[in-house]
LUMGULO-222890 format. One line per 2 residues: number of its first residue (from 0); their letters; for each residue x, y, z of N, C-alpha, C, O. Coordinates in steps of 0.05 Angstrom, whole numbers. Each point is the difference from the previous one (the first is absolute). Last residue first. Layout:
<rs>
NUM = a = X,Y,Z,X,Y,Z,X,Y,Z,X,Y,Z | ... $
</rs>
This chain:
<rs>
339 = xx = 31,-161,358,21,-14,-20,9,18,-5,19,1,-15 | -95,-7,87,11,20,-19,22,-13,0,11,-8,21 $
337 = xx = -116,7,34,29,-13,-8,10,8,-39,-12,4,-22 | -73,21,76,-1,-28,-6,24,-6,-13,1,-15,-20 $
335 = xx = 3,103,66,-16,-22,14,-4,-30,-11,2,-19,15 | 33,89,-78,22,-8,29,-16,-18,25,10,-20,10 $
333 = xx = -63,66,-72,11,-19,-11,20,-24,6,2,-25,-4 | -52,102,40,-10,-20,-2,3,-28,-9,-11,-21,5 $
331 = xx = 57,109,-4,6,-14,26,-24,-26,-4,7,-21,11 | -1,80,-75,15,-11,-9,3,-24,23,4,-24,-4 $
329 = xx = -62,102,6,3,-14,-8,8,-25,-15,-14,-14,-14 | 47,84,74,-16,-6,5,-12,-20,-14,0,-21,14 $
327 = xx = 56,73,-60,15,-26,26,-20,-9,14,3,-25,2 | -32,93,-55,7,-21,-21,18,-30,21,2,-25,0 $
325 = xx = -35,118,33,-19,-16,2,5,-40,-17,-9,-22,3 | 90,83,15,-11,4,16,-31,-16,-5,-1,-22,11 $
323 = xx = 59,56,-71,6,-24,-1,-19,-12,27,-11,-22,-3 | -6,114,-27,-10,-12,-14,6,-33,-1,-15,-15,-12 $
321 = xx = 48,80,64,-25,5,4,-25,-17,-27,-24,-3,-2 | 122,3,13,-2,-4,21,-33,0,8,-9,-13,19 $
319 = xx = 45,46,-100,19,-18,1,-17,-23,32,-6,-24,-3 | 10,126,5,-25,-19,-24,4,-19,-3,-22,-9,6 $
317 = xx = 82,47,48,-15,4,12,-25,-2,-15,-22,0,12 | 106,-7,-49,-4,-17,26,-21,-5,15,-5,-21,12 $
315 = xx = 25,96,-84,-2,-31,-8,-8,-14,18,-24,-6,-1 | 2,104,13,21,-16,10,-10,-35,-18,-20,-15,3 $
313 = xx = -30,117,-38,10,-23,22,23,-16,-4,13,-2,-21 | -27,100,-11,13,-22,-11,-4,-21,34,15,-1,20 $
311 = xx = -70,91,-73,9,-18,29,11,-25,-10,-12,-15,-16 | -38,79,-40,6,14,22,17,-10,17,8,15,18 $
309 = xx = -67,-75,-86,9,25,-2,5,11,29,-13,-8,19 | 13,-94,-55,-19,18,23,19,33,-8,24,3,1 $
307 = xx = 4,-88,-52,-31,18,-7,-13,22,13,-17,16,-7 | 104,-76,31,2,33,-26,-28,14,-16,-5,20,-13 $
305 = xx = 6,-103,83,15,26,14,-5,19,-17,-13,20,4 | -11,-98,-38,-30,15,9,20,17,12,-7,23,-6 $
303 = xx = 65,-64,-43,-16,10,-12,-24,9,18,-12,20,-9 | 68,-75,51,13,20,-13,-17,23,-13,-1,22,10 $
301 = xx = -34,-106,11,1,24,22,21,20,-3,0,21,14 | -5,-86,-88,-23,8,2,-5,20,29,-13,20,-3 $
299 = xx = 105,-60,-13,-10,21,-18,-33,6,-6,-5,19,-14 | 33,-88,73,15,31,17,-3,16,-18,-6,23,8 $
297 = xx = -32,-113,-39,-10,17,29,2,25,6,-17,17,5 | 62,-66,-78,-25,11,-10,-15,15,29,-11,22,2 $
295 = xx = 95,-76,12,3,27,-14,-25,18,-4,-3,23,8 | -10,-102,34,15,15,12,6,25,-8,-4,21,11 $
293 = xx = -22,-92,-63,-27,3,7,15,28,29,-16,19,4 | 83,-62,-57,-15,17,-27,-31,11,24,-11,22,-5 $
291 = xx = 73,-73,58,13,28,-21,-20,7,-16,-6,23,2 | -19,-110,30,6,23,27,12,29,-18,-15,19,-4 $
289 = xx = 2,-92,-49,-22,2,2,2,28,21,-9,23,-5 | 81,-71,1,1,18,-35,-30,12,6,-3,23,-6 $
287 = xx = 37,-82,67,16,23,3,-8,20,-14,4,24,3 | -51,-112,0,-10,21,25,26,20,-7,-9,22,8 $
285 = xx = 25,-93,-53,-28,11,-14,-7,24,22,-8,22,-8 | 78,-82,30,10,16,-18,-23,10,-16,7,10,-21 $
283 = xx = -20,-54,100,18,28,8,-1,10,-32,-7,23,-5 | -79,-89,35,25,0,-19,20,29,-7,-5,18,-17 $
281 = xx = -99,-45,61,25,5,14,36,-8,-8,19,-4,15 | -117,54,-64,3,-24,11,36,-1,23,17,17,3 $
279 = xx = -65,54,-66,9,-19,-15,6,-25,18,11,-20,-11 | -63,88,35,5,-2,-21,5,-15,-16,-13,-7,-20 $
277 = xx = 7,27,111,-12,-9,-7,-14,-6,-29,-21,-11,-6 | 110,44,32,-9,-27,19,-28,-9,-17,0,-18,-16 $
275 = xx = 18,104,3,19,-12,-12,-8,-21,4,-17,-8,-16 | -12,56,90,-15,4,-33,9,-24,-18,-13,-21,-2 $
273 = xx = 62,32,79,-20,-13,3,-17,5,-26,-5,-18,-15 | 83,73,14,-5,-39,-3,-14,-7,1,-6,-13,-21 $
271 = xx = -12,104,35,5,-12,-18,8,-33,-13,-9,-15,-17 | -1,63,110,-19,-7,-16,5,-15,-13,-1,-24,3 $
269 = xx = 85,56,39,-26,-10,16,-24,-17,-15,-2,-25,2 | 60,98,-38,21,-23,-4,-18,-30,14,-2,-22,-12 $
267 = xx = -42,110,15,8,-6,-27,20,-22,2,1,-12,-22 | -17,58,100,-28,-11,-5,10,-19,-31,-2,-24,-1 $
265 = xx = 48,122,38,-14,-25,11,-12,-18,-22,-6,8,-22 | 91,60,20,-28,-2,-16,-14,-31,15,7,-23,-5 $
263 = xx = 76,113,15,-12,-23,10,-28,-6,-7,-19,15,3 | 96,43,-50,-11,-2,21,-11,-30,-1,4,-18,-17 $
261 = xx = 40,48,-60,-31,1,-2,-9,4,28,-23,8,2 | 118,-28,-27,-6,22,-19,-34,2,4,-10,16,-16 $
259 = xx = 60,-75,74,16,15,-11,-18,28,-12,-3,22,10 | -45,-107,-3,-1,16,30,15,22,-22,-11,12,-18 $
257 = xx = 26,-75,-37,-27,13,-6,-2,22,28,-3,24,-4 | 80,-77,7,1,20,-25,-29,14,-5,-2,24,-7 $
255 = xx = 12,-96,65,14,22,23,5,25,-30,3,24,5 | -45,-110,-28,-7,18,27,-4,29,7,-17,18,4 $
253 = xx = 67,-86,-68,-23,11,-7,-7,26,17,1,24,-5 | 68,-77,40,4,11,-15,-26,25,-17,0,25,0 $
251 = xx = -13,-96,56,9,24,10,1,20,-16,-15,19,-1 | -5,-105,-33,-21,19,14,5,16,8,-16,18,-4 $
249 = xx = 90,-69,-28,-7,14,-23,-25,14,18,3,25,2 | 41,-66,62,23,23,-20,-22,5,-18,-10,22,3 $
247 = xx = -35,-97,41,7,28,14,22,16,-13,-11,22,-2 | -3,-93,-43,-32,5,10,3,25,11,-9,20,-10 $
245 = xx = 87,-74,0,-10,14,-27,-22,18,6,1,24,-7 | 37,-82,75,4,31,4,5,12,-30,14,19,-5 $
243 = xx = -62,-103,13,-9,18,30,17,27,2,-9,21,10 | 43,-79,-73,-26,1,-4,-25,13,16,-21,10,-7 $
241 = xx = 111,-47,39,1,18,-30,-31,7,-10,-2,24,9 | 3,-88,60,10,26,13,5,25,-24,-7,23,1 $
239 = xx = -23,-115,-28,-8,12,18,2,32,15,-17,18,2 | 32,-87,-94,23,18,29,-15,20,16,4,25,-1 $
237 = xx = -39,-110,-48,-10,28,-3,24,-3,27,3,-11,21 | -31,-79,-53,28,6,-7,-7,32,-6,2,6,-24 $
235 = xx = -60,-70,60,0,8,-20,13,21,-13,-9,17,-16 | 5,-44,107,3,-18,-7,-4,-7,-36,3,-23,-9 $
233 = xx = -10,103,55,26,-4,4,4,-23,-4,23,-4,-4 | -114,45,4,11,4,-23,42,-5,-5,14,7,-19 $
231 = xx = -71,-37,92,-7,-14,-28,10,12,-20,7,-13,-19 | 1,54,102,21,-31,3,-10,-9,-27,18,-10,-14 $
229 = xx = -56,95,22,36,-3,7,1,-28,-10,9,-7,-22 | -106,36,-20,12,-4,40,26,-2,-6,3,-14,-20 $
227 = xx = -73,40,-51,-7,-23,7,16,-7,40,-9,-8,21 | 39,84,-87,-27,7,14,-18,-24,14,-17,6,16 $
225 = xx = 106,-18,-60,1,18,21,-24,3,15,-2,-3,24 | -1,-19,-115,11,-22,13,1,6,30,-15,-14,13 $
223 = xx = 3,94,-74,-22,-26,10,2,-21,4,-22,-11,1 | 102,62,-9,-24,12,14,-22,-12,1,-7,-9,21 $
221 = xx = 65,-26,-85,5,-2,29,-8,12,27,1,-10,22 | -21,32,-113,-22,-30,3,30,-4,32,-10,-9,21 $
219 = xx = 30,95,-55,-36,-3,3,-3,-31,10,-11,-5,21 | 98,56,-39,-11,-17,18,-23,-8,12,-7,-9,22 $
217 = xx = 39,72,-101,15,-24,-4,-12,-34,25,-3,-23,-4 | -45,115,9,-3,-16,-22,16,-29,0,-9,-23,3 $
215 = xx = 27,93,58,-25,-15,9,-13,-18,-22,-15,-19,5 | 88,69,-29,14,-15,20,-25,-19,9,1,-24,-1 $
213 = xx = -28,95,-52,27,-10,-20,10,-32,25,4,-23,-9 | -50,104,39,-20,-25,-16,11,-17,-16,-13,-19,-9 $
211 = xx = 62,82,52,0,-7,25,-20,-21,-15,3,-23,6 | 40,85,-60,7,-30,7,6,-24,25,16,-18,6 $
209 = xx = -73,94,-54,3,-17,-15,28,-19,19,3,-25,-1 | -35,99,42,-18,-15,-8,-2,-27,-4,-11,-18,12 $
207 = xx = 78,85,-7,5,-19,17,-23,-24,7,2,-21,13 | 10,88,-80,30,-20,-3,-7,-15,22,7,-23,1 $
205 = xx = -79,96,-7,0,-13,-21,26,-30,3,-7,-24,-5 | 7,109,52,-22,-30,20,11,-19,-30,18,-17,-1 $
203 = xx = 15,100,-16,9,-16,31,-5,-20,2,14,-19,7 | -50,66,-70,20,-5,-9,15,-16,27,11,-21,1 $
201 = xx = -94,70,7,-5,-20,-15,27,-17,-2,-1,-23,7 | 2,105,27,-5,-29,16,-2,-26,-8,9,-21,9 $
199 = xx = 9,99,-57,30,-11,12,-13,-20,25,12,-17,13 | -74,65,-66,0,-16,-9,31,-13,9,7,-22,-9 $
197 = xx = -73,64,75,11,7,-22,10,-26,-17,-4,-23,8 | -68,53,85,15,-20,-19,14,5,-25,-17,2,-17 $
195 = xx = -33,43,97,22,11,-13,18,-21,-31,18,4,-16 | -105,-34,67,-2,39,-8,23,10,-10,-1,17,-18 $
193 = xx = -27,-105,60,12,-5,-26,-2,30,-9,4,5,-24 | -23,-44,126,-2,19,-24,12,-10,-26,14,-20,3 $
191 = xx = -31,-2,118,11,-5,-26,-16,11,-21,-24,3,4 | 33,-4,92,-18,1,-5,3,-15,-24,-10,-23,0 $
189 = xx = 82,61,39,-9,-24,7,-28,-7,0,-7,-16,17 | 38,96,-41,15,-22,-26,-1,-21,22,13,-18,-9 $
187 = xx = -63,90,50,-2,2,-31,10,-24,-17,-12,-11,-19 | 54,35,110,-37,-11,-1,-13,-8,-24,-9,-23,-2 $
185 = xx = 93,74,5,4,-39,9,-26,-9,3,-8,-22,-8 | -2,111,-18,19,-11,-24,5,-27,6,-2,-18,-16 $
183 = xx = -34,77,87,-17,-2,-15,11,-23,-29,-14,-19,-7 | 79,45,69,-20,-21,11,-29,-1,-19,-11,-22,-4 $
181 = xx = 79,92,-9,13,-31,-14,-23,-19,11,-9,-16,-16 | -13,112,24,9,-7,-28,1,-32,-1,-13,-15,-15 $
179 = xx = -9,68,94,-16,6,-21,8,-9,-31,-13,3,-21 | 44,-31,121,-30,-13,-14,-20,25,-23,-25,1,-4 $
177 = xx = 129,-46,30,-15,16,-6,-26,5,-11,-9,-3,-23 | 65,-81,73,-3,13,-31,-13,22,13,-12,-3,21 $
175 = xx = 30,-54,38,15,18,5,5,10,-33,21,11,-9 | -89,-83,37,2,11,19,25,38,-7,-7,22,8 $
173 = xx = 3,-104,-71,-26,26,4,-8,21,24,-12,22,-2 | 81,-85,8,2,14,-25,-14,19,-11,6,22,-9 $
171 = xx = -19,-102,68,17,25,8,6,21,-9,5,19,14 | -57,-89,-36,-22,22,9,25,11,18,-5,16,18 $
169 = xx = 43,-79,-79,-19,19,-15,-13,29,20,-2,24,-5 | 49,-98,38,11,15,-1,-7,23,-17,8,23,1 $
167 = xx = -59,-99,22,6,17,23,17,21,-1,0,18,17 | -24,-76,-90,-17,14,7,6,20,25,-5,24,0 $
165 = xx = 70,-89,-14,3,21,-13,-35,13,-8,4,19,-16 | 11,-87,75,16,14,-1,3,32,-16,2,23,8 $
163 = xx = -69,-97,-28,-9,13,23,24,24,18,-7,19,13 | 25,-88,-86,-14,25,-5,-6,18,16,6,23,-3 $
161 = xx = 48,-98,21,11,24,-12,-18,25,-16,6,22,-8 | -38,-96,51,12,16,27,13,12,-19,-1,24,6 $
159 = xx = -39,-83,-58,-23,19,14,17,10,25,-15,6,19 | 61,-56,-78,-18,17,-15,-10,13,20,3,25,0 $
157 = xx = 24,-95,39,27,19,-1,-9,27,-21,8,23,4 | -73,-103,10,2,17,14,19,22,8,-6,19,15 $
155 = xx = 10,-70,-88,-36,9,-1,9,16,31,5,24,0 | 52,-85,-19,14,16,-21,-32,30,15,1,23,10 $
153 = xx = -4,-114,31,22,26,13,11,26,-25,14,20,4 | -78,-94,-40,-11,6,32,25,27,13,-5,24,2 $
151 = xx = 35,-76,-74,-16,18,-12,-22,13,16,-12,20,-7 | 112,-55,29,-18,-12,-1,-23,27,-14,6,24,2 $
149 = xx = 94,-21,25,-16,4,-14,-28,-10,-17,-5,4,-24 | 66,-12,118,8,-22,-27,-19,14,-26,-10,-19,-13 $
147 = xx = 12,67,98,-28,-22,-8,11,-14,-22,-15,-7,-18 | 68,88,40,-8,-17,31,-21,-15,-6,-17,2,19 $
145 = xx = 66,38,-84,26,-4,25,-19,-16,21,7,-17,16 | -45,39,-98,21,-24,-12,7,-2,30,4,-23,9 $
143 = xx = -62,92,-6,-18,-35,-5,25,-17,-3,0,-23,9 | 29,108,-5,-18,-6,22,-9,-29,-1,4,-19,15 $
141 = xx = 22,50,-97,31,4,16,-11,-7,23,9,-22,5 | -73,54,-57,9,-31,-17,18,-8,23,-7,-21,12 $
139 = xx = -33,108,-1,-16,-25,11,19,-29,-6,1,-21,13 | 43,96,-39,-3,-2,25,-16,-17,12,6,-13,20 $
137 = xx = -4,40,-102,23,-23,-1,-3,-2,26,-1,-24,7 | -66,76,-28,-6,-26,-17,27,-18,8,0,-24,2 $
135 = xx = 10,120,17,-31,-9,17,4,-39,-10,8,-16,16 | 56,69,-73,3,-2,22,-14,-17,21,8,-21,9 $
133 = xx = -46,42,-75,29,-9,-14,7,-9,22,-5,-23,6 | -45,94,-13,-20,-16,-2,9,-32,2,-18,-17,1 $
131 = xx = 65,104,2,-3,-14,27,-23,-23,-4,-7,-14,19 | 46,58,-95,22,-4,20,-11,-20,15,6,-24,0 $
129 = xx = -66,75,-57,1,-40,-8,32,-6,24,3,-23,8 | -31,110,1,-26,-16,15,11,-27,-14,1,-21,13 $
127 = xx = 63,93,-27,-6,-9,24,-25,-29,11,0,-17,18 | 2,59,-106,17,-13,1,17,-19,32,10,-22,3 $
125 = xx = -81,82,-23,-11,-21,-18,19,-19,5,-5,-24,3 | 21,123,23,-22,-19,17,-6,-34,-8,-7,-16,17 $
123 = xx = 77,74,-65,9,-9,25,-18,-14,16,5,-21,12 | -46,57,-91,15,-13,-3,16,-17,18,0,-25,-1 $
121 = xx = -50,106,6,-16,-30,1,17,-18,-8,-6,-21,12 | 53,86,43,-10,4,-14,-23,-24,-10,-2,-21,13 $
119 = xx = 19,57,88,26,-17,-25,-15,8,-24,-20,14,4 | 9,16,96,2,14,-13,16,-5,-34,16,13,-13 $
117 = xx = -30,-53,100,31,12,-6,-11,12,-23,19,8,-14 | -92,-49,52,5,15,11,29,11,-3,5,20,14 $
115 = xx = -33,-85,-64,-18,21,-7,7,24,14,1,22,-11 | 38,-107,20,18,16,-23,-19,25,-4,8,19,-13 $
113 = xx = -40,-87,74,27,11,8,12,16,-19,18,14,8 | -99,-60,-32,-4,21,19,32,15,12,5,24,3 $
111 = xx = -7,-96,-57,-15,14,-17,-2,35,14,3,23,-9 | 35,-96,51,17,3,-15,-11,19,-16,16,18,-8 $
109 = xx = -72,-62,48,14,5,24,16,21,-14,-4,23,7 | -59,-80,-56,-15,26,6,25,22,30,-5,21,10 $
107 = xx = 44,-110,-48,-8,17,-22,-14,37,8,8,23,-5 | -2,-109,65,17,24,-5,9,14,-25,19,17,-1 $
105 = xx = -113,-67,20,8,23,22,28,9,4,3,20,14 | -25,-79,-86,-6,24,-8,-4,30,34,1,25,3 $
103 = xx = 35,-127,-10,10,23,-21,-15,22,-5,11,17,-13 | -21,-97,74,0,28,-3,13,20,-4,8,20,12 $
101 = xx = -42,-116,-28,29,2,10,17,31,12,24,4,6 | -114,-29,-43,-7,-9,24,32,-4,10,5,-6,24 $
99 = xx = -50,52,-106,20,17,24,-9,-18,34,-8,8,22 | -28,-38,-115,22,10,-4,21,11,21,25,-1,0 $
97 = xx = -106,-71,29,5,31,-21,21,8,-4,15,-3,20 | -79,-79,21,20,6,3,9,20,-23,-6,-7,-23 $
95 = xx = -65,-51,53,-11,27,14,27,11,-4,4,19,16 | -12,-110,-44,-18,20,-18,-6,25,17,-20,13,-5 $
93 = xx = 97,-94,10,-16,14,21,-18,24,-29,11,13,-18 | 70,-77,4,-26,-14,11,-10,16,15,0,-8,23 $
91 = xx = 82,30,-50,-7,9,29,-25,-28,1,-4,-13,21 | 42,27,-114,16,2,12,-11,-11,35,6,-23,6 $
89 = xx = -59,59,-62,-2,-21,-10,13,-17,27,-10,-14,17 | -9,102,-16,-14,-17,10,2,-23,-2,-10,-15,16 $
87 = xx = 68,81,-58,0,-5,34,-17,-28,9,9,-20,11 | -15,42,-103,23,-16,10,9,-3,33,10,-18,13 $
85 = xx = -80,77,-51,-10,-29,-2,31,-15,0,-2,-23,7 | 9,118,16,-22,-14,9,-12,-30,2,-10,-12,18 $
83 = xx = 69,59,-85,15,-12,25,-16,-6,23,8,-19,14 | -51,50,-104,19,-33,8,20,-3,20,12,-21,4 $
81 = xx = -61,101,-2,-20,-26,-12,22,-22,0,6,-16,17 | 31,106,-6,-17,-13,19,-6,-27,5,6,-16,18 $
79 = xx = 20,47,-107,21,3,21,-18,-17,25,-5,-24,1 | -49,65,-53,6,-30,-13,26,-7,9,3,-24,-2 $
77 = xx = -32,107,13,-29,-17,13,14,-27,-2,-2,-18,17 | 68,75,-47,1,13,24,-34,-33,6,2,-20,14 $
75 = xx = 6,47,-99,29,-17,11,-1,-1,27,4,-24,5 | -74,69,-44,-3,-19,-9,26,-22,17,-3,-20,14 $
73 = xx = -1,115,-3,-30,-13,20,7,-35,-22,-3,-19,15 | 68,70,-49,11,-3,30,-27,-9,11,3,-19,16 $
71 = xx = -18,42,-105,19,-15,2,15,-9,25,14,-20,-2 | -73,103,-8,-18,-32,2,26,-31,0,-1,-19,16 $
69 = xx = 36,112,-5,-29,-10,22,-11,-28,-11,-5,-22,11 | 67,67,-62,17,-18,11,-28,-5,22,-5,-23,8 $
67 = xx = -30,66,-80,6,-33,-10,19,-2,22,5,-25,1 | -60,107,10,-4,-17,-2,13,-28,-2,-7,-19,14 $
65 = xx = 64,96,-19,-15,2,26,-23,-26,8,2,-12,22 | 57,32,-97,18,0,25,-18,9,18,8,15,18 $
63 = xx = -52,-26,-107,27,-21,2,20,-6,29,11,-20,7 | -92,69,-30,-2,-39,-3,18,-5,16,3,-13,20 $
61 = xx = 8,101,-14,-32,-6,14,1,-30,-11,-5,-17,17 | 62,73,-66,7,-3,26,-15,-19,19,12,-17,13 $
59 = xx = -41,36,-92,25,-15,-12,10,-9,36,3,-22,11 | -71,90,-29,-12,-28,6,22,-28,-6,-6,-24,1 $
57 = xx = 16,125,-15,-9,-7,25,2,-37,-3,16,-16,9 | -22,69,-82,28,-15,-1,3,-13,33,13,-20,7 $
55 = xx = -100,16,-64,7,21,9,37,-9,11,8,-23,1 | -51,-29,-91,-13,3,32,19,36,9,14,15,-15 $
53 = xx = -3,-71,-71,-19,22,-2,-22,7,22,-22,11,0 | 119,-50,-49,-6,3,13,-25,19,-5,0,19,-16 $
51 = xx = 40,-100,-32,-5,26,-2,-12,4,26,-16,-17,9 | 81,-67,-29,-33,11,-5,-2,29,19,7,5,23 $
49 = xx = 60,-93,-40,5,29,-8,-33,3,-1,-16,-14,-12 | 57,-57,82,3,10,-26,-5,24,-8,5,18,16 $
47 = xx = 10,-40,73,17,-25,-21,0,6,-31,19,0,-16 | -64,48,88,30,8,9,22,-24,-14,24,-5,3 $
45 = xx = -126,19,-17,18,22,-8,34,1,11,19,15,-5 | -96,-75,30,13,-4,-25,16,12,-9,17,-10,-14 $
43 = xx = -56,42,96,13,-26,0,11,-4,-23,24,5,-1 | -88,58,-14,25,4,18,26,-15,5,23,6,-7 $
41 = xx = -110,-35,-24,22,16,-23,19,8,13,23,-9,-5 | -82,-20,62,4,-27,-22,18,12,-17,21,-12,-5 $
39 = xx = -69,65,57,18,-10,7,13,-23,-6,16,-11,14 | -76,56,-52,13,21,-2,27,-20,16,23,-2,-9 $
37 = xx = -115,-42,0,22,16,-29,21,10,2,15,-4,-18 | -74,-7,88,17,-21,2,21,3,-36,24,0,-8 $
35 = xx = -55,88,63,-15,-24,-13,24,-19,-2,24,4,3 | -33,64,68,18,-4,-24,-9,-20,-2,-3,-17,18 $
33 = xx = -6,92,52,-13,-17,4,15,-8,-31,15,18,-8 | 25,16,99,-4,22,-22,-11,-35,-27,14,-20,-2 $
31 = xx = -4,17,109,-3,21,-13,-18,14,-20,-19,15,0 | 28,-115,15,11,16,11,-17,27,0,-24,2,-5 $
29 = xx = 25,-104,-55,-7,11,26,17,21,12,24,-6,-1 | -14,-49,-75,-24,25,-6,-6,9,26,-15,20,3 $
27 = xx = 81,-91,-18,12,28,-8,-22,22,9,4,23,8 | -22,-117,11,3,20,11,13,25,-7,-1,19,15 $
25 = xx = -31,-84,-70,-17,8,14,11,29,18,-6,23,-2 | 58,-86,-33,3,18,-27,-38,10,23,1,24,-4 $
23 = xx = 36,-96,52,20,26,-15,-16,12,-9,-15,8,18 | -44,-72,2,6,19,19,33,23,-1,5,22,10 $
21 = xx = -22,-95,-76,-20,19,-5,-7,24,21,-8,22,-7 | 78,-90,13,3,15,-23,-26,24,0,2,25,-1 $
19 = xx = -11,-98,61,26,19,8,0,20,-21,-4,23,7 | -60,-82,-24,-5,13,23,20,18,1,-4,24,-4 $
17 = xx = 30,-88,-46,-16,9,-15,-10,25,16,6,22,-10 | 33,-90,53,23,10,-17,-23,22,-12,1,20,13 $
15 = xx = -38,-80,25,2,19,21,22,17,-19,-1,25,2 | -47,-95,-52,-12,23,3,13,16,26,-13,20,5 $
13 = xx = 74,-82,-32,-12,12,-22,-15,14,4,6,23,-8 | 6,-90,74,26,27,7,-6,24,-25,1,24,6 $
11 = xx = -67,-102,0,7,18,14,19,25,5,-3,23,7 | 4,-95,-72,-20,13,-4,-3,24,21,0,23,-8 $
9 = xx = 59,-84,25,9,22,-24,-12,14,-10,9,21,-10 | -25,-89,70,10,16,12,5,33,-17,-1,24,6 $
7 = xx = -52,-102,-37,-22,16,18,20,19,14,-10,20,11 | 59,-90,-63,-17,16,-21,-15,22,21,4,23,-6 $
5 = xx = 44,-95,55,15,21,-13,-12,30,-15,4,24,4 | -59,-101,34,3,21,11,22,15,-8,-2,25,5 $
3 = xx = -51,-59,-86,13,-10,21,8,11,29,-1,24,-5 | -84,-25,-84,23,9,13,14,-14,26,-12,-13,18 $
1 = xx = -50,-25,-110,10,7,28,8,19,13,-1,-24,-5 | -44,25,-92,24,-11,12,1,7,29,-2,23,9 $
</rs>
């Protein structure tokens, strides 16, 4: 029997789905303290059903609140990224275009840094950083609406003076942090980490996850209507402007929750589409689902080489970066003979 391109999508998403799963239950084993996949399998099961305990009691701690909100945040958190990345791009028509081209994440890392040096708790820090991340993003929106009729040309560049703003206010900040405690700590979480990740992160991100994909869902095939050009998809009855500020609320949104609680993570919102892209072709609502699951699997495989290296917790951002880094390079080839 044939297959169809529907059939070759499902087939696809099936073995990345598959991937995902198998890079979970993989990564429990990585760390520390070393645990057969047996053990962690039971574990897990153990908190639904009844089965005898016959691990160390250590290791209750160690899945459960140390391992599973890490991997559950490298998954949500990659796949976050990932589809606001490819809705930016979609959105913008521009393939060099990333989550923090509205720069949410230079006031995120602003806000991040301002609460470090008051001396806040992580909590207040996290909470500060989605503040200004929030902020940074309405500011561009509000710029572009007052002085460029909000065109997607003046949106792009109101992004990039409010980043560059608040970058500037970043290296103020660092400037008058203390350089044995807090500046090391703003250096550190603008790098980005999943090190402290708990499971009240999980619980955070999780509501807004779902209904920032929840929204990019309902307006998927008007999004790819969108991606064809304004005036056509306005002569094909797409509210234009609604739909342009779905794209941006729910991406932000995404965004500015993963920054929040993880720092600043290059490269991953960037790539990944393009992967995706070449995946499944240039159809928004196949490229979102494709982007998350292949996004997630990313940040939780360099997740995992972080928690392999004994002694030293590298910086997400800074692997992330070293590894999206030759992969854009090759991608640019692609971008040369043109990109849907």
């Amino acid at each position: 029997m044939k297959l169809g391109s529907n059939d070759y999508f499902k087939l696809k998403i099936f073995i990345l789905a598959l991937l995902m799963l198998t890079l979970f239950i993989i990564s429990f084993m990585i760390g520390r303290y070393a645990i057969t996949i047996k053990t962690v399998i039971d574990i897990i099961l153990a908190q639904f059903f009844n089965i005898a305990q016959y691990w160390d009691t250590t290791l209750n701690t160690v899945i459960l609140q140390v391992r599973l909100p890490r991997i559950l945040l490298a998954i949500m958190v990659g796949g976050a990224l990932s589809v606001a990345g490819a809705s930016y791009q979609t959105l913008f028509k521009n393939p060099m275009v990333s989550p923090d081209i509205l720069g949410v994440s230079a006031g995120a890392g602003f806000g991040a840094a301002l609460a470090m040096i008051n001396n806040s708790t992580w909590w207040e820090i996290q909470a500060v950083a989605f503040v200004f991340g929030i902020i940074a993003v309405t500011a561009a929106y509000l710029i572009a609406h007052m002085f460029g009729d909000n065109t997607i040309t003046i949106l792009i560049l109101a992004g990039i003076v409010v980043s560059s703003l608040f970058q500037a206010l970043i290296s103020i900040v660092k400037t008058l942090a203390d350089t044995e405690n807090e500046l090391p700590s703003i250096t550190f979480w603008l790098m980005g980490s999943l090190g402290k990740g708990t499971m009240n992160d999980v619980y955070m991100m999780l509501p807004i996850l779902i209904i920032s994909l929840g929204m990019i869902y309902f307006f998927r095939n008007q999004i790819n209507t969108l991606a064809v050009g304004e005036d056509e998809a306005m002569t094909m009855g797409v509210n234009v402007p609604l739909v342009k500020l779905v794209v941006i609320v729910s991406s932000t949104l995404m965004t500015v929750a993963a920054v929040s609680i993880c720092g600043i993570i290059g490269w991953v919102g960037l790539i990944v589409p393009h992967i995706a892209r070449m995946i499944t072709g240039a159809n928004y609502s196949k490229i979102v689902v494709t982007s998350f699951l292949i996004g997630g699997a990313f940040l939780l495989i360099i997740d995992d080489i972080i928690r392999g290296v004994e002694g030293v917790e590298l910086p997400l951002g800074v692997l992330t970066a070293l590894v999206g880094t030759p992969v854009f390079v090759f991608l640019l080839s692609r971008v040369k003979k043109g990109w849907t």
